[in-house]
N, C-alpha and C positions, 0 to 999 in steps of 0.2 A: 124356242129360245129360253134358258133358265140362265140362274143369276150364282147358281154352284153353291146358295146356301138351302141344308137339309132341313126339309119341313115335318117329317118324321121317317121313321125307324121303323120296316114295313116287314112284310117275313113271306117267303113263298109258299106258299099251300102247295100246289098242283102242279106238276110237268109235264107234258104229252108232249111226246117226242113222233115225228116223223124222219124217215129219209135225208131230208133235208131244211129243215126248220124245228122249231117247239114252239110249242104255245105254253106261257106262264099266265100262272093265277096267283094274287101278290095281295096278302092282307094290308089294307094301308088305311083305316077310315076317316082321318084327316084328308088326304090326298082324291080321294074318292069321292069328297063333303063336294057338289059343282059342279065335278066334271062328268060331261059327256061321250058320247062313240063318236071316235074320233080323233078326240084330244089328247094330245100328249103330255107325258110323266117319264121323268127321267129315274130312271132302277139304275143306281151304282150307276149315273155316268152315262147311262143307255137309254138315247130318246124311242120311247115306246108307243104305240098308237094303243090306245081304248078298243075293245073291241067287243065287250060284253061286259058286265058291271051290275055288282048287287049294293047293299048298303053300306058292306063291307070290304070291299074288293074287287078287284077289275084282270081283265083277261087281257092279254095283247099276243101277237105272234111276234116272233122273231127268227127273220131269215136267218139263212147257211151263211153268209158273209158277216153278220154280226154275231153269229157265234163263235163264228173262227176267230175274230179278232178281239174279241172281249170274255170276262170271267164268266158270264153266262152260259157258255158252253159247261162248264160243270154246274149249273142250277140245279139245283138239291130239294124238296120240301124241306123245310124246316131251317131255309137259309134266311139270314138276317142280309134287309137291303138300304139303301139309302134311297128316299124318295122326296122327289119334288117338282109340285106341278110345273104348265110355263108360266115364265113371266106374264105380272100383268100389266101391259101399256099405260104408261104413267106412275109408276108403282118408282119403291126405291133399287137401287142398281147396289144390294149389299155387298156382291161378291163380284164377278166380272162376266164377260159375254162368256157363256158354254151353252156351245151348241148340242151335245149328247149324241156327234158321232165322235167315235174311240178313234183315237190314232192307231191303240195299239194297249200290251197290257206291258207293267214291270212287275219288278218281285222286290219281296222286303228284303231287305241286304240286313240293316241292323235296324237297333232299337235300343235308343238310350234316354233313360227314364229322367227325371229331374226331379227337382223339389215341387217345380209348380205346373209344369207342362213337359211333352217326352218329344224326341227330336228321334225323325223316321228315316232311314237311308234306304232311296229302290235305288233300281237299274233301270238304264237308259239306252234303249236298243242306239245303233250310231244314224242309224234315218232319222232318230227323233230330239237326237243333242243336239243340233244346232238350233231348234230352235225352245230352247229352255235356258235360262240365263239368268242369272244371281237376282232376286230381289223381283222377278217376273213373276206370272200367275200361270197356275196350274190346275186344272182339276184330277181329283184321283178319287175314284169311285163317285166322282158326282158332286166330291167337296172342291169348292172355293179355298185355293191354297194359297201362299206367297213362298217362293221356293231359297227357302234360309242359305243354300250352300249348294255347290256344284262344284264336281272333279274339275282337275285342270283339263284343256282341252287335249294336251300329250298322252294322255291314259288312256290306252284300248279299252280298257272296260269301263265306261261312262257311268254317273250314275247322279243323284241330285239329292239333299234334303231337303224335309222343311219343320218345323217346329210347331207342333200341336198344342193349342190351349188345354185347359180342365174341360172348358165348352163341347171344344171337336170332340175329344175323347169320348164325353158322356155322349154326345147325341148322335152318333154318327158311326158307322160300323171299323172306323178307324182307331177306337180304342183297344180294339179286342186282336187288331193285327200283330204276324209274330212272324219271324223271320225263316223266308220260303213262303209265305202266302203272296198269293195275285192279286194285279190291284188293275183298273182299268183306267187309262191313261189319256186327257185331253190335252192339248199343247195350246196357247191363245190363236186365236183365230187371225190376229194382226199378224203376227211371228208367220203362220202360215204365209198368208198375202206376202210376204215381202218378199219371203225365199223363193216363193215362185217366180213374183216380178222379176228377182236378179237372175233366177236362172235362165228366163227368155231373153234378158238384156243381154247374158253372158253367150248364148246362143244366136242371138242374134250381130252380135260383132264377131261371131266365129271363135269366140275362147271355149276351154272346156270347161264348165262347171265343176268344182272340186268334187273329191270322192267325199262320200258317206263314212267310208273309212279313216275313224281317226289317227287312225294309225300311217295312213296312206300320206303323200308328198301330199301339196295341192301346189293350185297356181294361184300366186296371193295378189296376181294382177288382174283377175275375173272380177267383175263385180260382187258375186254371188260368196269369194271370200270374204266382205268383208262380216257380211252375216254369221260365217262359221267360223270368226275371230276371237280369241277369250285371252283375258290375261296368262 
């Protein structure tokens, strides 16, 4: 379990690729300062198990399903990551629950800079807009977000901001984002929990759960509408 706030700014050395996995080797020596094989560290978003570990760096593999759905499938040497061990029981809760599996990834739509802070626009695949909602928490590569702005629900092509401090920028590989880069994608873990409950509710009294599609009709008398309801 981590808390979405980045402890440092780690960079990959090594990739070895198999068939169907790679194994990363991730400069991080803060991240590294305690931890043991075993323990997990979230890379961009991506909870990782310890697997071997020197003073400076630690090894983890990463399955075929986690590379399909997340930016790590293009891991690079020389790639900059965001890194943060888990939580520690009793510790402060700075950012929100992320648990460091991906939903899924979006892309930078735009980027508009400010005097004090720069305001980021992705895209939002339509399985992952309902549950993303004006003023809700996000993680995107592993950062604790609050998401500034969302499409209306009418618009096929979905997508969400949110407003980056001087902070994020410096510390975090979301300063360097530019439009067309991938970003790996957490939705709240509550938001998860519910849309499911309503969709077994909705199933279970014989309605059909609305489409994914926002483009699509739905039925706004399912319970599970009232989740994928937006101004």
């Amino acid at each position: 379990m981590f808390t979405g706030i980045i402890e440092e700014l780690g960079t990959i050395e090594h990739v070895e690729r198999t068939s169907d996995a790679a194994r990363l080797t991730i400069r991080g020596p803060l991240v590294v300062d305690g931890a043991g094989h075993g323990d997990s560290i979230s890379v961009n978003g991506v909870c990782l198990t310890v697997v071997d570990q020197t003073p400076d760096t630690f090894t983890a593999d990463v399955m075929a399903q986690t590379l399909s759905m997340s930016t790590l499938e293009r891991a690079a040497p020389g790639t900059p990551v965001n890194l943060e061990r888990a939580a520690l029981v009793g510790g402060r809760l700075g950012g929100h629950i992320v648990q460091g599996h991906i939903d899924g990834t979006g892309t930078v739509l735009a980027v508009r800079p400010g005097e004090a802070w720069q305001v980021v626009r992705f895209s939002l695949s339509p399985q992952l807009a309902p549950l993303v909602v004006d003023k809700g928490s996000i993680a995107i590569d592993g950062v604790s977000l609050t998401v500034s702005n969302i499409s209306p629900a009418t618009v096929v092509e979905q997508w969400f901001e949110v407003s980056l401090i001087p902070e994020t920028l410096a510390a975090t590989t979301l300063g360097s984002k530019a439009v067309g880069d991938q970003v790996n994608l957490e939705t709240d873990i509550l938001a998860r929990h519910v849309e499911r409950m309503l969709a077994l509710a909705a199933a279970q009294t014989g309605q059909a759960a609305p489409s994914a599609d926002p483009a699509a009709p739905s039925d706004t008398s399912a319970p599970s509408a009232v989740l994928r309801s937006t101004p």
